[in-house]
C-alpha positions in Angstrom: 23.3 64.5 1.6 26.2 62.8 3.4 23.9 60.7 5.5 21.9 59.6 2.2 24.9 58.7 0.1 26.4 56.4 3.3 22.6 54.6 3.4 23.2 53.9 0.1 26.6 52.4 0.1 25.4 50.5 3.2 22.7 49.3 1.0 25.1 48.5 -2.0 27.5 46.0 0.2 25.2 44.6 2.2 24.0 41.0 1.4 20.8 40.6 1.1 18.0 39.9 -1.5 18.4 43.9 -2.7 21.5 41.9 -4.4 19.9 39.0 -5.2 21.0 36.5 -2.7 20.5 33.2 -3.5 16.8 31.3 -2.1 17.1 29.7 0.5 17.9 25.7 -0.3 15.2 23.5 -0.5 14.9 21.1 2.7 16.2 18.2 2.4 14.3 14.9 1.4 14.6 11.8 3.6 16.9 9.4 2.5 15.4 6.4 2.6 16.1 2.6 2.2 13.7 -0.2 2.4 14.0 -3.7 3.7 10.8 -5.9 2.7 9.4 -9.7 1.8 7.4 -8.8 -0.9 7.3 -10.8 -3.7 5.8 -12.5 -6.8 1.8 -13.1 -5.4 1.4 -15.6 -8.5 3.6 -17.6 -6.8 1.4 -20.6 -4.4 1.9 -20.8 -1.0 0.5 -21.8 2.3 -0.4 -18.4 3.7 -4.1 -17.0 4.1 -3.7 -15.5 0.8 -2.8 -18.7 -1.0 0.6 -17.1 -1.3 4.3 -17.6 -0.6 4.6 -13.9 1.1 1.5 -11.5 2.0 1.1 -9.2 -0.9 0.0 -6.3 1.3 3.7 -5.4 0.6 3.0 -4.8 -3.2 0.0 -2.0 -2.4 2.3 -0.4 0.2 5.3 -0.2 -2.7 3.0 1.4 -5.2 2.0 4.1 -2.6 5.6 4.5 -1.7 6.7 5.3 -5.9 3.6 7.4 -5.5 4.9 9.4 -3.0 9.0 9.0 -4.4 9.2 12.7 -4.8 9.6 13.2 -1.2 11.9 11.1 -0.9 15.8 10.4 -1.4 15.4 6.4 -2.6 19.1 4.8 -1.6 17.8 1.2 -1.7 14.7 -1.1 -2.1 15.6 -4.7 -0.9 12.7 -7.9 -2.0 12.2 -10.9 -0.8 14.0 -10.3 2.5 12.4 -13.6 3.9 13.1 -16.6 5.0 10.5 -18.9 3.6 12.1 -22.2 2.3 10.4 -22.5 -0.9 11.8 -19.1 -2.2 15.0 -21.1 -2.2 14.2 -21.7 -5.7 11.6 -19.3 -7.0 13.1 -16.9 -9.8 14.8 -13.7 -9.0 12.2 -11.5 -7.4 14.4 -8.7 -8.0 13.8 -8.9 -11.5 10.0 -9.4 -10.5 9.7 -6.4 -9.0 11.2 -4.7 -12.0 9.2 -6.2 -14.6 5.8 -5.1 -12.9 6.4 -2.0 -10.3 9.9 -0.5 -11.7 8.3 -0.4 -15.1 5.1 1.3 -14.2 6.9 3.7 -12.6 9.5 4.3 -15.2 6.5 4.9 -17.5 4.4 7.6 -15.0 6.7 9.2 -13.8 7.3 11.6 -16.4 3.4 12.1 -16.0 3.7 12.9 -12.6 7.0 14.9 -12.5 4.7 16.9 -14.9 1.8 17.4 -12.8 2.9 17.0 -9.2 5.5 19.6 -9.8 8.4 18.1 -10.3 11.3 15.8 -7.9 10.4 11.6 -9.2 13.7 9.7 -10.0 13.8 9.2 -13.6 13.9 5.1 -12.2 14.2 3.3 -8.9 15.7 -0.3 -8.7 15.2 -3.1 -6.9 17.9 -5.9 -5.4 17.2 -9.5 -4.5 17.6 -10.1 -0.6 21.0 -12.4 0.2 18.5 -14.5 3.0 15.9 -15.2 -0.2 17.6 -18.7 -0.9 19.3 -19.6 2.3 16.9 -18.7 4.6 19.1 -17.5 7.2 18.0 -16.4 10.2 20.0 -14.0 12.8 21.9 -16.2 15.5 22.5 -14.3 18.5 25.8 -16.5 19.2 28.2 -15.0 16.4 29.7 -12.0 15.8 29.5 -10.5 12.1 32.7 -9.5 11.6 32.8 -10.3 8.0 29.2 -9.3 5.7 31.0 -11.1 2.7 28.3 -13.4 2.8 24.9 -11.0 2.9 25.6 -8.7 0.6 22.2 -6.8 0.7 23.4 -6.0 4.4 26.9 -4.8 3.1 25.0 -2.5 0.6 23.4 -0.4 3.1 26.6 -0.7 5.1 28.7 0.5 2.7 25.3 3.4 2.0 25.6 4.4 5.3 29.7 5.1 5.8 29.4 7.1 2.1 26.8 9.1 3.8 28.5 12.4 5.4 28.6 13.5 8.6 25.2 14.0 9.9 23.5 12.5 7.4 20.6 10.2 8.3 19.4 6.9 6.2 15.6 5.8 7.2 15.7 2.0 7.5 12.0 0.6 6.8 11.3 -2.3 8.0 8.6 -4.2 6.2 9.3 -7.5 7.2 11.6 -9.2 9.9 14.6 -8.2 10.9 17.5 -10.5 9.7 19.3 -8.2 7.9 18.6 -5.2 10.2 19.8 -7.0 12.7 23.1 -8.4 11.1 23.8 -5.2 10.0 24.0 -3.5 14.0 25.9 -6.0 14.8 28.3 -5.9 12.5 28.9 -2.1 13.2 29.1 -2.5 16.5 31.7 -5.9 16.3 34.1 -3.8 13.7 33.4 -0.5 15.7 31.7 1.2 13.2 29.8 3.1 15.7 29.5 6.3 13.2 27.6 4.3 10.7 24.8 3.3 13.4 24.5 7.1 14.2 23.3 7.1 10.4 20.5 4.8 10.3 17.4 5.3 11.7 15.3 2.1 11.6 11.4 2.5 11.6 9.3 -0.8 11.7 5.8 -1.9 10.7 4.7 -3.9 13.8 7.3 -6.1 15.5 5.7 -5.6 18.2 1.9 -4.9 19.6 0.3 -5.0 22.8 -2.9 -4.7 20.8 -3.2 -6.6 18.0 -1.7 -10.4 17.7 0.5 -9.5 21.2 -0.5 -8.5 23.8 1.0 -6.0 26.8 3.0 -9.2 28.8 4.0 -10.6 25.2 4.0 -7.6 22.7 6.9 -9.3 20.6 4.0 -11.9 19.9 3.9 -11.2 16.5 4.4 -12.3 12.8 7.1 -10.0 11.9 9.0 -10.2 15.7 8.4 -14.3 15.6 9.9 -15.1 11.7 13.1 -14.2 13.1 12.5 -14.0 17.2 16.5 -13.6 17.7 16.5 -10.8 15.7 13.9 -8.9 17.0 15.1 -9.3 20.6 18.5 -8.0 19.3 17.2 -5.4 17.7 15.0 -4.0 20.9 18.2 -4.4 23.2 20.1 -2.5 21.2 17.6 0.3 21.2 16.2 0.4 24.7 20.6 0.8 25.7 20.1 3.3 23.2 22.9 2.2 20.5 20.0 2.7 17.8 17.8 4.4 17.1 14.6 2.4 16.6 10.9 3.6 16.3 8.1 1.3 16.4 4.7 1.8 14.5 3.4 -1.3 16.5 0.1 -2.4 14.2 -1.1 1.4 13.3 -0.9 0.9 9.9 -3.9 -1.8 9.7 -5.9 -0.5 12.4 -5.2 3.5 11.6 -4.4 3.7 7.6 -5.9 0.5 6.8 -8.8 0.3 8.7 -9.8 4.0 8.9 -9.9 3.7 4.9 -12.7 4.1 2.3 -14.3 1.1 1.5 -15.3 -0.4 -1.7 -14.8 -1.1 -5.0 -16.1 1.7 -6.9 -13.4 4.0 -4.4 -10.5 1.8 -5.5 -11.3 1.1 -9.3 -10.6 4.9 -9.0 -7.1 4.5 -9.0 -6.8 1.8 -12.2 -6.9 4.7 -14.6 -2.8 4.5 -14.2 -0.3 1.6 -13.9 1.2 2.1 -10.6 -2.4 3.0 -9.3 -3.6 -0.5 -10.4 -0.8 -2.1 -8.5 -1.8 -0.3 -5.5 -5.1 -1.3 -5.9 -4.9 -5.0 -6.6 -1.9 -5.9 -4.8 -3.7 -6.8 -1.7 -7.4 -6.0 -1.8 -9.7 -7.7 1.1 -12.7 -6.3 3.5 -13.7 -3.9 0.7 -9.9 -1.8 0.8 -6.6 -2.0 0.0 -4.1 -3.4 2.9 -0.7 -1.5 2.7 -0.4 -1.6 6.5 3.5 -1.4 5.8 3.2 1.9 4.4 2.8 3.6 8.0 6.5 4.0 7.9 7.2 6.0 5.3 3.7 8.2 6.3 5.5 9.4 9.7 8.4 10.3 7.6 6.5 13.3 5.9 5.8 15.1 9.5 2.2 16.4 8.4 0.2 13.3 7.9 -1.3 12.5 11.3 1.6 10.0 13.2 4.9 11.7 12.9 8.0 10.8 14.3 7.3 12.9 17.6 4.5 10.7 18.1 6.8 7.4 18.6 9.6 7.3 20.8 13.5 5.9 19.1 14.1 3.2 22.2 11.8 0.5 20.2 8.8 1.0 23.0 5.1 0.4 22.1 3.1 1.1 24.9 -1.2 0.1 24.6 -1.8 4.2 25.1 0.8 5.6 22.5 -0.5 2.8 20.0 -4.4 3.7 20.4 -3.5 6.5 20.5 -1.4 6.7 16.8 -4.1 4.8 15.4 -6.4 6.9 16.4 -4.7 9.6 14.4 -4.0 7.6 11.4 -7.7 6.3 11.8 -8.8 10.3 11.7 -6.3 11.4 8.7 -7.1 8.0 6.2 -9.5 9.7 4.4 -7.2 12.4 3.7 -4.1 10.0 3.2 -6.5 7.9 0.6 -7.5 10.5 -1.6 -4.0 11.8 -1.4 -2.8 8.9 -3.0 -5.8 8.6 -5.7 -4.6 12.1 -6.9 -1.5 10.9 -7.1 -2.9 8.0 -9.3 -4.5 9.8 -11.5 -1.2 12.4 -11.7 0.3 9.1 -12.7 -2.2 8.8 -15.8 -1.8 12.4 -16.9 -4.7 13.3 -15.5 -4.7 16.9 -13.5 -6.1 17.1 -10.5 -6.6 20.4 -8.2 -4.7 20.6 -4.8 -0.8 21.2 -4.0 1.9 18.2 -4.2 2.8 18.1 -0.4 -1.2 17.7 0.8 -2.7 19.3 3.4 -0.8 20.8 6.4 -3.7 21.3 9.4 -2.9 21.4 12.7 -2.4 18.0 14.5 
């Protein structure tokens, strides 16, 4: 009788879930904040699009809001470009609103509904500080002062709210200007706690593959708009002072290229606002180019390419990138009807299948 009654007051004082201890927290979203050049595709310009900036950026934004659930959004910075007619084209922050921020403000509640729950209410967008001047890095100077890019002091000022331990995901959709200012800022003021915050992951400035090549893999668009930059950028990571990881060009030639093709696919996802964006933003060969959107993909750690699959020192080497495309190439199928549930979720329109995706082995 003794031994019964101490098992039960072991039992009563003992935390535990026989006293209804609290679930375990929920893991932690990635905080993310995003640097790209997207902007206004009705605007002319002398690219291969007839455009002032490659609209693949406006189908990679739409998957992003598709997928803002899983995410912690801190910042979304347009027009982060250094094209000299933008010097006067209208504020592509309020572009950006107009068309993606209000299709997502009117589906969201659709697919907090369906999808289970975790879409901001809203997401904003800012108007890069480089838009009009078209300032590029120079290598000379030290930033001491960011009184003059203020879309670099946001994310500064982001990163040294963010606690101890906390990381911010820099993607890096475009060239790296800001990015760039931003390091060396910390490092000139001695802000060396605010770099071990930021995590910067790129969409191909650089490729031994595809545009460069393995003597020359900096060869291409996004490394050459800003070339200082870039080369700033992968010093600081190969010494290690940042964390940098480099998708190289497995966006197009895994996500993109792996993808289904055709129209009667894609018209699919034009039963719902932000599906239509993603859809006609940039759609050539018979699919939808979001190339960009490989960054935010390894983010999610069960998509094909994670993290683990691309080293933080800024390398690319020709096996790792085959190799990641391969893998994107194998999970686009998977990726693309992911995001067409999603699209329909954004209509109202149920679909079977849980909210994270499938979660095979790699």
């Amino acid at each position: 009788m003794k031994t019964r009654r101490l098992v039960c007051l072991l039992l009563l004082f003992s935390p535990g879930p026989l006293l209804g201890a609290a679930a375990p927290a929920a893991p932690r979203k990635a905080a993310v904040w995003i640097y790209t050049d997207m902007s206004d595709k009705t605007i002319p310009g002398p690219n291969h699009m007839g455009t002032l900036n490659d609209p693949d950026d406006i189908s990679a934004m739409a998957a992003y809001l598709l997928l803002a659930d899983q995410f912690d959004t801190r910042g979304i910075v347009v027009a982060s470009t250094h094209r000299a007619e933008h010097a006067t084209t209208p504020d592509q922050a309020a572009w950006a609103d107009g068309l993606i921020g209000a299709a997502f403000r009117a589906e969201s509640p659709h697919l907090n509904r369906l999808l289970g729950g975790g879409f901001p209410a809203d997401v904003r967008f800012t108007e890069s500080g480089i838009k009009a001047s078209g300032e590029r890095y120079d290598p000379s100077r030290s930033y001491t002062s960011l009184q003059a890019h203020p879309t670099v002091r946001a994310l500064f000022e982001e990163a040294r709210r963010e606690p101890a331990g906390g990381l911010i995901n820099v993607l890096c959709w475009g060239p790296l200007t800001e990015p760039a200012i931003l390091v060396n800022h910390a490092i000139a003021t001695g802000n060396h706690e605010v770099l071990a915050k930021l995590r910067f992951i790129a969409h191909w400035t650089d490729s031994p593959l595809h545009q460069g090549t393995p003597e020359h893999p900096e060869n291409v668009a996004n490394c050459r708009e800003d070339a200082a930059a870039c080369a700033y950028l992968k010093r600081m990571a190969r010494e290690r002072r940042i964390d940098y990881h480099e998708c190289g060009a497995i966006g197009q030639h895994g996500i993109v290229s792996g993808s289904p093709k055709g129209a009667a696919y894609f018209d699919g996802f034009k039963v719902s606002r932000l599906g239509r964006i993603f859809a006609e933003g940039k759609f050539v060969h018979h699919s939808v180019d979001h190339s960009d959107s490989a960054t935010f993909w390894v983010l999610l750690g069960h998509w094909g390419v994670t993290l683990q699959h691309i080293p933080p020192d800024g390398t690319n080497s020709p096996p790792r990138e085959l190799a990641n495309e391969k893998i994107f190439k194998d999970w686009s199928r998977r990726i693309h009807d992911e995001l067409l549930r999603r699209a329909r979720a954004a209509a109202g329109i149920a679909s079977d299948g849980a909210a994270s995706g499938p979660k095979p082995k790699e």
